[in-house]
FIZARO-313813 format. One record per residue (C-alpha): residue in one letter; x, y, z. Coordinates in Angstrom, 2 decimals, padded with zeros to 5 digits, always signed. Example, Ala and Ser with C-alpha at 12.3 -4.5 7.8 and 13.67 -1.06 7.14 Angstrom:
2
+--------+---------+---------+---------+
: vextor :       u :       v :       w :
+--------+---------+---------+---------+
:      A : +012.30 : -004.50 : +007.80 :
:      S : +013.67 : -001.06 : +007.14 :
+--------+---------+---------+---------+
! end
This chain:
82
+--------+---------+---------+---------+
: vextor :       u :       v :       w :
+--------+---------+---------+---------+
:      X : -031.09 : +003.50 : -012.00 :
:      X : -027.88 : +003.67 : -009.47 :
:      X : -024.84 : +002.11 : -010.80 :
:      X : -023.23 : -000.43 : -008.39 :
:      X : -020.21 : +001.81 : -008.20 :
:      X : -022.28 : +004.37 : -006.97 :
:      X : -024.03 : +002.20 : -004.95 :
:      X : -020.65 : +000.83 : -003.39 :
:      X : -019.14 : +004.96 : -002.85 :
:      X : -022.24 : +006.49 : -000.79 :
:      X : -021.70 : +003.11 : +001.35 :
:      X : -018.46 : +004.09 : +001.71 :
:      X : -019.17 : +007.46 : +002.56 :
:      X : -021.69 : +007.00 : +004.84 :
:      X : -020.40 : +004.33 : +007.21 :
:      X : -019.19 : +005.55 : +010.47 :
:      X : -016.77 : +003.37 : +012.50 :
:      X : -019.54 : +002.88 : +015.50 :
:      X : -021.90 : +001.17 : +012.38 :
:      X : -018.75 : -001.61 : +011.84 :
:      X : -018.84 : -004.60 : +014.17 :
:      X : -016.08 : -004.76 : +016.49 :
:      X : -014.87 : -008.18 : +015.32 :
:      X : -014.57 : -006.71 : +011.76 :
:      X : -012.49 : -003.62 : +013.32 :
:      X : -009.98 : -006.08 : +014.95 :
:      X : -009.68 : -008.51 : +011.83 :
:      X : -008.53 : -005.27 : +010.01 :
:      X : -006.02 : -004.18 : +012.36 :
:      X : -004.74 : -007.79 : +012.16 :
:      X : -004.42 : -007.48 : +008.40 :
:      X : -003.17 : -004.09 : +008.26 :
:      X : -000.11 : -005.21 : +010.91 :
:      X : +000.24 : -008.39 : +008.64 :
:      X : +000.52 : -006.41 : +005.86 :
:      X : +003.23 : -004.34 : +007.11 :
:      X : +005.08 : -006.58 : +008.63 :
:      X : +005.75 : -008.48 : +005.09 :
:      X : +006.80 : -005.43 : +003.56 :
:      X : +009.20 : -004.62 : +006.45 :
:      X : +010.20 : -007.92 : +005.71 :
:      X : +010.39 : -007.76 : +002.07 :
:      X : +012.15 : -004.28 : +001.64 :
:      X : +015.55 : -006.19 : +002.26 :
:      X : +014.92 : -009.89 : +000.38 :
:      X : +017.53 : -010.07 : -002.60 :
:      X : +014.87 : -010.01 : -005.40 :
:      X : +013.50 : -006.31 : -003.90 :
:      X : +017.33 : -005.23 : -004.00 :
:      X : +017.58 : -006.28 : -007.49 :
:      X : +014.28 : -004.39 : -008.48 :
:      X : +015.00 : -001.51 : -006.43 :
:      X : +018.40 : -000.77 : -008.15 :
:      X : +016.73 : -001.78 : -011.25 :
:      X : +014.20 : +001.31 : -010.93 :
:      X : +016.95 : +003.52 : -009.36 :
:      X : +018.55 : +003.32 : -012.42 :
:      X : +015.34 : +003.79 : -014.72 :
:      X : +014.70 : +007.18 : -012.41 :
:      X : +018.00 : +008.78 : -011.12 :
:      X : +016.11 : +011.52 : -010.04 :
:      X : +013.88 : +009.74 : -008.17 :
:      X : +010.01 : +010.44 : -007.53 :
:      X : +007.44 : +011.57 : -005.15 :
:      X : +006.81 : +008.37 : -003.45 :
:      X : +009.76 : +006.13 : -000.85 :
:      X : +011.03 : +003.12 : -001.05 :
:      X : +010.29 : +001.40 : +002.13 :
:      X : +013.67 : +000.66 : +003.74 :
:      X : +015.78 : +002.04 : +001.41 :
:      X : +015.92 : +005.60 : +001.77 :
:      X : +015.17 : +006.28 : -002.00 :
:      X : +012.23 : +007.89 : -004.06 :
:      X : +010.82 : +006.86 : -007.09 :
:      X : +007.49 : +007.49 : -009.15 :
:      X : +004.17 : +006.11 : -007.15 :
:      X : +003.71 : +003.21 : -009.87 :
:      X : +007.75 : +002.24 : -009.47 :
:      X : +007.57 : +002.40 : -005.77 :
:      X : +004.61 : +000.18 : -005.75 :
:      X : +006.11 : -002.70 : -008.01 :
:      X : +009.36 : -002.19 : -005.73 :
+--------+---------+---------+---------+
! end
């Protein structure tokens, strides 16, 4: 028996954009642009400023991922919460 996982990942591998309706394709450039457009927003609200010097301090060195807006690095997981 296929797991549902499974299941789910050859789905995903399989699907070509032509077999994805064209309403579907335009919903998730709406959400993508949405989605960007709050964290442009976000990367300079007072509470990300707090958090962001919060983890600059907990990783002076930085990290392999950026934090939007700010010009600084920080581990993937920090960068994220950020």
């Amino acid at each position: 028996m296929t797991s549902h996982t499974r299941r789910i990942a050859d789905f995903a591998a399989s699907i070509r954009l032509n077999d994805i309706p064209p309403e579907v394709i335009l919903r998730a450039k709406g959400i993508a642009l949405d989605g960007l457009g709050c964290a442009l927003y976000a990367a300079d609200v007072r509470w990300t400023q707090i958090l962001a010097n919060v983890v600059s301090r907990l990783e002076p060195k930085g990290g392999q991922a950026s934090l939007w807006g700010r010009g600084e690095t920080a581990s993937a997981v920090n960068a994220a919460l950020v």
